[in-house]
Each structure stands twice: as C-alpha cells, then as structure tokens.
C-alpha positions in Angstrom: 0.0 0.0 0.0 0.9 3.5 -0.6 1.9 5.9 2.2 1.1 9.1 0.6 -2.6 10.2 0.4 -4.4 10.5 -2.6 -4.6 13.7 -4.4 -7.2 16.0 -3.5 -9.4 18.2 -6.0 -10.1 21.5 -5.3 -13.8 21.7 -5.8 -14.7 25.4 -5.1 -14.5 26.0 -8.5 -17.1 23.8 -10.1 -19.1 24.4 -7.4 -19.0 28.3 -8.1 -19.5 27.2 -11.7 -23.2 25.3 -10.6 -24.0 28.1 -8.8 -23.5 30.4 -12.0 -25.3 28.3 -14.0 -28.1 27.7 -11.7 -28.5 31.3 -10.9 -28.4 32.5 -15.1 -30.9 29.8 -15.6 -32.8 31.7 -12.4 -32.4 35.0 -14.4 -33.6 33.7 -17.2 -37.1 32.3 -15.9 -37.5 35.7 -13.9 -36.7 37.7 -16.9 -38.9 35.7 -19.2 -42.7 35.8 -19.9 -44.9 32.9 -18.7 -45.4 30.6 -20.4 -42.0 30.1 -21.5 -40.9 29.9 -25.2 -38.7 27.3 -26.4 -35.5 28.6 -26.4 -35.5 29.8 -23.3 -36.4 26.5 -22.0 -34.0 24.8 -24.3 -31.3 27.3 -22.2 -32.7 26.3 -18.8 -32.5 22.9 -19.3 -28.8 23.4 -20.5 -27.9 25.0 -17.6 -29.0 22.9 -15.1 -27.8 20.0 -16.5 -24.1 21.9 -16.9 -24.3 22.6 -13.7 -25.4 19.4 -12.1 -22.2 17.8 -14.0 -20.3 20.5 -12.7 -21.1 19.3 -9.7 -20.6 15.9 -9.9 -17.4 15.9 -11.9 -14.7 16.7 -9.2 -16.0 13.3 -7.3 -15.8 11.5 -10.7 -12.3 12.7 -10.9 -11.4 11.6 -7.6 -13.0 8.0 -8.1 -10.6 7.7 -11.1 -7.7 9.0 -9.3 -8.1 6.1 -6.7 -8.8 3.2 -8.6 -5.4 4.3 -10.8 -3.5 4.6 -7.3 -5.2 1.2 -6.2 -4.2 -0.3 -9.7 -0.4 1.0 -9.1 -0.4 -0.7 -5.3 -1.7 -4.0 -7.0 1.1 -4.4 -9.6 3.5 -3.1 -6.7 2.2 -6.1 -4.5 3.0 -8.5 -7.1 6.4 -7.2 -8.0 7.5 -7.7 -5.0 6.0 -11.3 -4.8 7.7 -12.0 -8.1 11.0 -10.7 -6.7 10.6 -12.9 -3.0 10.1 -15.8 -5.5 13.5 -15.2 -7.3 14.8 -15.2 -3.9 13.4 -18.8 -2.7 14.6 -19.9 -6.2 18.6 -19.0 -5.7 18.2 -21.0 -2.0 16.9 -23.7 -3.5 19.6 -24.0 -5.9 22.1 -23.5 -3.2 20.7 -26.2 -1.2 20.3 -28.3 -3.7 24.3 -27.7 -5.0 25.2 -28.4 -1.3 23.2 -31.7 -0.9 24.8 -33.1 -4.0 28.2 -32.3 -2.4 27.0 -34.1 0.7 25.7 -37.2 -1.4 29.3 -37.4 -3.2 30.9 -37.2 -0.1 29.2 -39.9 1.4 29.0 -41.9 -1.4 32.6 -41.9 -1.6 33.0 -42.4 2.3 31.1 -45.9 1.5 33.2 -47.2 -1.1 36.3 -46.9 0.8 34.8 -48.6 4.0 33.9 -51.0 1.7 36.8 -51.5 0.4 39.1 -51.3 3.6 36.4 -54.2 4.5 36.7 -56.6 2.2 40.7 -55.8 2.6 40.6 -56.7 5.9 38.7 -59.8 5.3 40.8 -61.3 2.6 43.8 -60.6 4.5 42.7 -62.0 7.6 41.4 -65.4 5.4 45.2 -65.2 4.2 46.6 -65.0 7.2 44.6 -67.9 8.7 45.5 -70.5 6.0 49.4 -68.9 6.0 48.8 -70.5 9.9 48.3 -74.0 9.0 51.7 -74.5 7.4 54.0 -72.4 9.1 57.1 -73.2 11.7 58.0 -71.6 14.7 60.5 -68.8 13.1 57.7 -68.3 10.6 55.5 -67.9 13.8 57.6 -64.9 15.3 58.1 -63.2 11.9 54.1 -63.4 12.0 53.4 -61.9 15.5 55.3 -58.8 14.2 52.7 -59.0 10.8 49.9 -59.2 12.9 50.7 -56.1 15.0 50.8 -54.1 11.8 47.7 -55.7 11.0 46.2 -54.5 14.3 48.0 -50.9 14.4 46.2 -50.5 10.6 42.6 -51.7 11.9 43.1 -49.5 15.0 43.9 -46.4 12.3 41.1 -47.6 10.5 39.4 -47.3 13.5 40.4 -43.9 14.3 40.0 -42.2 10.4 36.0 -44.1 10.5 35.1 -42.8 14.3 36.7 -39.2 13.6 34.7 -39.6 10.0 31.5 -40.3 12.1 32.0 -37.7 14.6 31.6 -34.8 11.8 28.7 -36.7 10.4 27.0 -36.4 14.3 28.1 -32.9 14.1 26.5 -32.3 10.8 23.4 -33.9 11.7 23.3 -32.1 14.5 23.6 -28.7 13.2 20.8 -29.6 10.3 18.8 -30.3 13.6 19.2 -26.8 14.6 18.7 -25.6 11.2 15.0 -26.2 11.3 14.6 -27.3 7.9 12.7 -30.5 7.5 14.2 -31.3 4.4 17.6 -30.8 5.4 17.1 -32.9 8.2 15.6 -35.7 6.5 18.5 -35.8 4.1 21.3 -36.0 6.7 19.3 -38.3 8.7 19.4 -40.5 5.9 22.4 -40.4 5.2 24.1 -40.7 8.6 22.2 -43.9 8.7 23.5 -45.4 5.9 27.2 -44.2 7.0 26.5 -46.1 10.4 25.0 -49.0 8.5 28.4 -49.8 7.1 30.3 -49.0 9.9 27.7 -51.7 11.5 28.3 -54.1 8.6 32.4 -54.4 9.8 31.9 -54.4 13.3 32.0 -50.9 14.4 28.5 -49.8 16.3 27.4 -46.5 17.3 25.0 -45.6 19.9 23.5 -42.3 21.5 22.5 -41.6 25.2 18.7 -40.9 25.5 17.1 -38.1 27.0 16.7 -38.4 30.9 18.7 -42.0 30.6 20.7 -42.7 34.0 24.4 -41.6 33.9 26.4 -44.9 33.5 30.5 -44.5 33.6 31.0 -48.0 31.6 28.7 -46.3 28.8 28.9 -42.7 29.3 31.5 -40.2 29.9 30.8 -36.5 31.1 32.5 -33.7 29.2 33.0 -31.6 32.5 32.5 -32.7 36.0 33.1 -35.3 38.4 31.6 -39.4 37.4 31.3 -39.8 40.8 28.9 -37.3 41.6 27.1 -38.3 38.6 26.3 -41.7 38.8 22.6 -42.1 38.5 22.2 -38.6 37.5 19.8 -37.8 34.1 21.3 -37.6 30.9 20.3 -34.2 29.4 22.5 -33.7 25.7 24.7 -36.1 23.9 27.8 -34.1 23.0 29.5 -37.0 21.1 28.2 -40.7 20.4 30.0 -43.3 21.8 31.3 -46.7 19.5 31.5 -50.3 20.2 33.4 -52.7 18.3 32.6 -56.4 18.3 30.0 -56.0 21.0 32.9 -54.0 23.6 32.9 -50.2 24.4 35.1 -48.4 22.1 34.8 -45.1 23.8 31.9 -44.0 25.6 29.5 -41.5 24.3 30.4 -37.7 25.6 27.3 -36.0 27.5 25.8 -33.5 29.6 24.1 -34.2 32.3 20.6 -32.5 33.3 21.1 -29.4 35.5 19.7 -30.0 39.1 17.1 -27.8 40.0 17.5 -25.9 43.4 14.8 -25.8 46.1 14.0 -22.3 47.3 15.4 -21.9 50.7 13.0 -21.2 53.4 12.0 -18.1 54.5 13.7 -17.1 57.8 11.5 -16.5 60.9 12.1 -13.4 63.2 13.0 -14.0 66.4 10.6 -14.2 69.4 11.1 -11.5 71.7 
C-alpha cells in the first residue's frame, strides 16, 4: 500500500461554476414571460444539467484517481511477490548444490569402508590359511605381521570414528537448522554411514534423554563421574562406539542441571 494520500481536487470552483449556471438559468425564468418559449427553456434545461455535471465531476475525478492509485499498489504487490520468488529460487539452488556435495561425499566415504572391509577380510582369510603350514621362526616373523595388522585396523578405527563424529556434528547442526528437508536428508544419510560401519563391526549408539548416567557407557565432558552416577542424561555431545559388541569409547554427554529448592524463609525471632 501506498503511504502518501491520494490527491485532492479543489472543488470550489465547479461548485461556483453550478451556482453560475443555476443562478443564469434563475435569471432567465424571472426575466422571461410565462409561459415560456422554447428557447429559453432549451437554455434552462442546459444549464442545469451543466451545472449538475459541474457538480458531480470533481467526485468523478477523484473516483478515477483512486482506482489508478489502487491499480499501481496491486502491480507493486506483485512485483515484490515476483521478486521474493527469485529469492526462494537462488536458495533452493544452493541447497540443492550443497546436498549433491554431501551425497558425493558420502558416497565416496562408502566405497572406501567398503573397500578397507573386504581388505581386511581377505587378508585376515590369508593369514589364517598362511597359519596352517607355518614353523616356529615363521610364527615370530608373523606376530610382528599381525601387530601391523592391528596398528592399521586401529587407524582404520580412528580415520572411521573421527569420519563419524563430523557426520554427528553435521546432523546435528541440520537439527538446529529447522529445515525439515535438510534434516531428513542427513538423517538418511548418517544412517547409511552407520549401516556400514555396522556391517564391519563398528557400532554407534546415543544416550537418550533423561537415561541414568552410566561411567561404563557414558562419559561427562566436564564434572566429576562420581557425583554423577545415576544422575539424568540431558545432551549427547558425542556418540559413543563399540566394536565387536565392547565399548570403544563412551559416548560424551551432559548431564541435566539440578534444579534448586527455594530456601525457606527465615522467621524473626521471638522476643
């Protein structure tokens, strides 16, 4: 809508016009014999008519001056509209650019756990038939193998927790984002991440709101276990792993803030 007012017509002056008119047209029947002849009825009628457009014609002017202004406001409303539109469209697109980045990202995430898997198991199927024929001197050389082995698997371990940490963190921010289809999207796809980390052994798992504080699960990022124990879980910070059904590392959280009683009013003493 439009701030300024509409203009305003002076009408004084068709109004003084009317009254011109009206009062000739007067003159006229005064000044005239009874009955009237013909032209001086025609110039009667004239008048009055003039003048009762006269009259009339200031409002008509206004009435067209408004519905132009209301016309303008109209197409202004929609330009606007058109404009927000333009704007939703670039966010979309943005979104959209971002998500494919995510997908590729994850897509490529899954291959390589997929491949360090099936790595892993042909090597250890190897190394189980390498067992059967081996001698004692082949034995020792083999203990020093299998430490490798397990110093890689624990760096494997290591490059897929840290991996899964930033997809927590990423989930979780597209939980503060608000957007349902943002959240949907990484929820889907930090399933499927977990899913294969499930498929080699490696679990994840979350503390649930108002769970019980348990150190063998759960480990606080500040404060003292001990004075936790028991205690209601209020935010997961971090999720905690397990591999091969044992703790990996305990999931990080915050415990619910204890809520003070008022102290008691003191009482004055009795004289």
């Amino acid at each position: 809508m439009r701030d300024a007012e509409n203009p305003r017509l002076a009408k004084w002056p068709f109004f003084l016009a009317d009254l011109l008119l009206l009062g000739s047209a007067y003159l006229v029947v005064r000044q005239g014999a009874v009955p009237l002849d013909l032209w001086r009825a025609v110039v009667i009628v004239a008048a009055v008519a003039l003048g009762g457009y006269l009259s009339l014609l200031p409002f008509l002017k206004e009435y067209e001056s408004a519905s132009r202004l209301a016309e303008a406001d109209q197409l202004q409303t929609v330009t606007n509209q058109m404009n927000n539109l333009e704007v939703l469209a670039e966010q979309i697109t943005t979104a959209t650019s971002r998500w494919q980045a995510v997908q590729e990202a994850s897509e490529k995430i899954v291959r390589q756990s997929q491949e360090i898997s099936d790595r892993m198991t042909s090597e250890a199927k190897a190394f189980a038939e390498f067992m059967k024929s081996a001698n004692d001197t082949e034995k020792s050389t083999l203990r020093l193998e299998v430490e490798k082995l397990r110093r890689a698997e624990g760096d494997w371990l290591q490059v897929q927790v840290h991996t899964l940490d930033h997809i927590f963190a990423l989930h979780q921010s597209g939980m503060r984002s608000g957007q349902p289809n943002l959240i949907e999207n990484l929820t889907n796809f930090q399933n499927a991440c977990r899913d294969v980390s499930r498929r080699v052994g490696l679990g994840v798992y979350a503390a649930s709101a108002s769970e019980p504080f348990d150190p063998k699960r759960h480990q606080l990022a500040e404060g003292d276990p001990a004075q936790a124990l028991g205690r209601p879980i209020g935010v997961t910070v971090a999720p905690g792993y397990t591999l091969q059904g044992r703790v990996l590392r305990p999931a990080l959280v915050q415990l619910q803030p204890v809520e003070t009683e008022p102290a008691a009013p003191e009482t004055a003493p009795t004289a």
